[in-house]
C-alpha positions as CSV (number, residue, x, y, z in Angstrom):
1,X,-22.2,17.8,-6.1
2,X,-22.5,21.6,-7.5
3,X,-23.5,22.3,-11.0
4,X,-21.8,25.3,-12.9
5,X,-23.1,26.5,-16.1
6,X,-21.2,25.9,-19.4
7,X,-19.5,29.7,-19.2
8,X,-18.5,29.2,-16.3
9,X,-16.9,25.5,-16.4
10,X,-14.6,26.7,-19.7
11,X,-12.9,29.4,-17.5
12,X,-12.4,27.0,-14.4
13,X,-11.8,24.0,-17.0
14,X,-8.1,24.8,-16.5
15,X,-8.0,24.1,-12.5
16,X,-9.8,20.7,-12.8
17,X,-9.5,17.4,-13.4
18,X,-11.7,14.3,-15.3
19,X,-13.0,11.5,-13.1
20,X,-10.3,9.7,-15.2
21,X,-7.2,11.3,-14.2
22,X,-8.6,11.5,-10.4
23,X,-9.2,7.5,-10.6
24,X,-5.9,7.3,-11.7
25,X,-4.3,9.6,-9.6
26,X,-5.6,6.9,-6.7
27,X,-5.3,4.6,-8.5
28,X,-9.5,3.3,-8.4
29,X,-12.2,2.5,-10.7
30,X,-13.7,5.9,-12.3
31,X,-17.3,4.2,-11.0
32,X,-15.1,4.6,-7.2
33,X,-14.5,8.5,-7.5
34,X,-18.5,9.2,-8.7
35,X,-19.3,7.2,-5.5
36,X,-17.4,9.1,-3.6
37,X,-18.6,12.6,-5.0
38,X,-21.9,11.1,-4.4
39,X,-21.4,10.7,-0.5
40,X,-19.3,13.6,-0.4
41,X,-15.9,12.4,0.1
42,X,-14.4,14.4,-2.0
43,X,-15.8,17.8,-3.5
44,X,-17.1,17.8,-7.3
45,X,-19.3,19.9,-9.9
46,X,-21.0,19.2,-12.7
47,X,-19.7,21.1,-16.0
48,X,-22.4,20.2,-18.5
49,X,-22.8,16.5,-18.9
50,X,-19.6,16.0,-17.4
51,X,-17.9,15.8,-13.6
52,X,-15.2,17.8,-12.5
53,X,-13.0,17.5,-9.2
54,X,-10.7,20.9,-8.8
55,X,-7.3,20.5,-8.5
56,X,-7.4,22.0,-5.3
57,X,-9.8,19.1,-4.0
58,X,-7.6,16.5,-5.3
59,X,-4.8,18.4,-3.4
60,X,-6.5,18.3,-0.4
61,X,-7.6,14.4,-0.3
62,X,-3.8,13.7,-1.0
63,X,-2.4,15.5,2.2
64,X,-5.3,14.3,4.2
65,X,-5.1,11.0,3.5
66,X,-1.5,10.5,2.8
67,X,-0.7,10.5,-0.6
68,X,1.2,13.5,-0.7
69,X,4.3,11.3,-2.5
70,X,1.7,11.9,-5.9
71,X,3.4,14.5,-7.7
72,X,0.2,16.7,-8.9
73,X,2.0,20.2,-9.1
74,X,2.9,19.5,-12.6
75,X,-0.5,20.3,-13.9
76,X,-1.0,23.0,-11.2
77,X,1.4,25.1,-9.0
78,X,0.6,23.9,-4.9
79,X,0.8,28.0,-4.8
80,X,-2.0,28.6,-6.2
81,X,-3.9,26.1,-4.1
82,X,-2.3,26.2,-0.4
83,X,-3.3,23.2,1.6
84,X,-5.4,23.6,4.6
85,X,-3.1,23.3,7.4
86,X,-6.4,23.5,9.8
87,X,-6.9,19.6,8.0
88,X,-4.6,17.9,10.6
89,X,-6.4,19.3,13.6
90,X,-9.7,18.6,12.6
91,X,-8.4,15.1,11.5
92,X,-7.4,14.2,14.8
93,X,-10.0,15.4,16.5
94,X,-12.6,13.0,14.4
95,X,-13.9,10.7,16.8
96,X,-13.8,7.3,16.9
97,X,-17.2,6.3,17.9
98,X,-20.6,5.3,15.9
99,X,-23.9,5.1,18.0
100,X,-21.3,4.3,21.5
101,X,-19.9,1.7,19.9
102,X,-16.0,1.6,19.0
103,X,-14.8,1.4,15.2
104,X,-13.3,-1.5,13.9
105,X,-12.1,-1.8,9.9
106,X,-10.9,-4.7,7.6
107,X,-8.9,-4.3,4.6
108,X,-8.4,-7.1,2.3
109,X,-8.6,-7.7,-1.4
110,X,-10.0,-11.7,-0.9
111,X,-14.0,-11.3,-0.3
112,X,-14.0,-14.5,1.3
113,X,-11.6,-13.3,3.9
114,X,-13.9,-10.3,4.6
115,X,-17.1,-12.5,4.9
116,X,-15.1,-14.9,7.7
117,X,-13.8,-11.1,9.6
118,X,-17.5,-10.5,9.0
119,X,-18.8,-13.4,10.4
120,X,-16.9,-14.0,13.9
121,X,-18.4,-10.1,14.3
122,X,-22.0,-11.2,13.7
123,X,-21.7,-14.1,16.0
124,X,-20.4,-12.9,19.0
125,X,-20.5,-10.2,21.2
126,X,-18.4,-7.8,18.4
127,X,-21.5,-7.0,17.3
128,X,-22.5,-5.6,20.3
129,X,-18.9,-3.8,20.8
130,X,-18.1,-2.5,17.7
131,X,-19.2,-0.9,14.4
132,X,-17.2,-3.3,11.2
133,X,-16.5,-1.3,8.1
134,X,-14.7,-3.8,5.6
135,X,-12.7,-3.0,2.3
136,X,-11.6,-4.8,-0.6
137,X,-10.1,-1.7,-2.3
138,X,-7.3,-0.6,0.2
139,X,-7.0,3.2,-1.4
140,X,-10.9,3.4,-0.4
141,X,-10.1,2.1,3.0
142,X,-7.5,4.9,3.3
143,X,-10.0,7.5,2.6
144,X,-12.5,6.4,5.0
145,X,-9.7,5.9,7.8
146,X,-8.2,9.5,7.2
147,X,-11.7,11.0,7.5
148,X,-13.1,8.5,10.3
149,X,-10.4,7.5,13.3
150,X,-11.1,3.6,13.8
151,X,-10.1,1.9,17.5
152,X,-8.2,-2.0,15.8
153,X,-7.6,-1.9,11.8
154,X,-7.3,-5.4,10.5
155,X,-5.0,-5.4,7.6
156,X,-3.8,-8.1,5.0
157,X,-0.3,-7.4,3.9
158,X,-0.1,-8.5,0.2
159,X,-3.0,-6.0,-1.6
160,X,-3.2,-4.5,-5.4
161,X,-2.6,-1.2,-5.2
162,X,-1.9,0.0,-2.2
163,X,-0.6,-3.1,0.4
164,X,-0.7,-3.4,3.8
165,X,2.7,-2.2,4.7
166,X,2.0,0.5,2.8
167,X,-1.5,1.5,4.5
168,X,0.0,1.1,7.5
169,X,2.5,3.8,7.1
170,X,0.1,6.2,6.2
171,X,-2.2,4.9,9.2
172,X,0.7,5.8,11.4
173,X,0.9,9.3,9.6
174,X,-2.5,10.2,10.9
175,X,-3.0,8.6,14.3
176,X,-0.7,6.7,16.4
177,X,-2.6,4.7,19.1
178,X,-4.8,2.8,16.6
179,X,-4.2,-0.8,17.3
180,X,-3.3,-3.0,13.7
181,X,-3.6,-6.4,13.1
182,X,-1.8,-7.8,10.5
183,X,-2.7,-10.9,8.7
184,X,-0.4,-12.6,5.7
185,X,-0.1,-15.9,4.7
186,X,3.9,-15.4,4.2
187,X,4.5,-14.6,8.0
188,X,8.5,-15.2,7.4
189,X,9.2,-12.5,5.3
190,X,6.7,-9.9,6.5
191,X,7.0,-10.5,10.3
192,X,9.9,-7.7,10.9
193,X,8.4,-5.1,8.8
194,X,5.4,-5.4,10.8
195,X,7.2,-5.2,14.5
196,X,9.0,-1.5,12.8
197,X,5.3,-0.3,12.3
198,X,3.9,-0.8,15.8
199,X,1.6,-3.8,14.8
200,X,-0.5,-4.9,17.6
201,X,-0.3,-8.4,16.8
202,X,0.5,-10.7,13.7
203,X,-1.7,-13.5,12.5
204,X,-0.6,-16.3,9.6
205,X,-3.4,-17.5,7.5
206,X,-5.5,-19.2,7.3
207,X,-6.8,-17.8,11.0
208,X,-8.7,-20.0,13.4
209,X,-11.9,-18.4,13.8
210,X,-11.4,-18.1,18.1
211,X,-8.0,-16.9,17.5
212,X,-9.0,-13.8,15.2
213,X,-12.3,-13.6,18.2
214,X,-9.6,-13.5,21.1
215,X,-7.2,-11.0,19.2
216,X,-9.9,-8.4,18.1
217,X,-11.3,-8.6,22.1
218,X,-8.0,-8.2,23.1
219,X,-7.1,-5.1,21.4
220,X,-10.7,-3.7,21.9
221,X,-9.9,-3.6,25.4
222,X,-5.8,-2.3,25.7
């Protein structure tokens, strides 16, 4: 985070926005977007007490991670702030691996759900394999997935915000070979959508815990 001085943030305060309107531009928790400044996700500056994130920033997160269908160029022209079209290059050239270990991440709004994905990984040889990175806020997932290329997303289907289906699109957007596993508890009505997105495999909950092991090994190793 860079700190301007007052001048200076009233004659940029024109070309940014609040940690309210960027949380609701993605639709998170305002505490979400100071994280994310924090770890440098996404570029911000101090202006007095306050946080800023430039419009341009905001701009850039959007194409990079998929949410270009956000109408933003009502508050500012996309002239005066061209996207980066280096981002797609560099995105894809992200790699996928932590320490030699592949990346695996699990989307779902139901904590329990993410402590069971957690669990068949911390007793058995997943560990070993893989790096786990789990989500309950699938917008946050979508950041960390445009800026870090995982080897098997696992993905429930029916999220707030931002659902499965839709995640997966954008997924698809950015990287074409990552293997998705889709998990619902309504398998009827969401099994077609998820054959048109290239899903690696389709689970109805509740999942048997050797069955979510065999599937994760599985894809880990096509």
């Amino acid at each position: 985070m860079i700190t301007l001085d007052a001048r200076e943030g009233d004659r940029m305060s024109k070309i940014f926005y609040s940690t309210s309107e960027v949380a609701d531009i993605f639709r998170v928790n305002r505490v979400t977007i100071y994280r994310w400044a924090k770890e440098g996700k996404i570029k911000a500056y101090g202006i007095g007490k306050h946080l800023k994130i430039p419009v341009s920033e905001v701009m850039r997160s959007l194409q990079q991670f998929g949410f270009s269908s956000v109408d933003i160029q009502q508050v500012m022209p996309a002239s005066a702030f061209p996207v980066d079209k280096g981002v797609a290059g560099r995105r894809a050239e992200t790699t996928r691996k932590v320490n030699g270990k592949k990346r695996v991440v699990a989307v779902d709004d139901n904590e329990e759900i993410l402590t069971f994905i957690s669990a068949v990984f911390q007793k058995t040889d997943l560990a070993d394999l893989c790096e786990l990175s789990t989500f309950s806020d699938s917008l946050e997932a979508a950041l960390q997935i445009g800026g870090q290329r995982p080897d098997v997303v696992i993905l429930d289907i029916r999220m707030s915000g931002l659902d499965g289906v839709e995640l997966a699109i954008k997924i698809r957007s950015i990287y074409d070979d990552v293997k998705i596993i889709f998990m619902s508890g309504y398998p009827k009505e969401n099994t077609e959508r998820m054959n048109t997105l290239g899903g690696y495999e389709f689970l109805e909950k509740p999942v048997a815990y050797r069955t979510l092991y065999s599937v994760i090994r599985d894809a880990l190793d096509a």
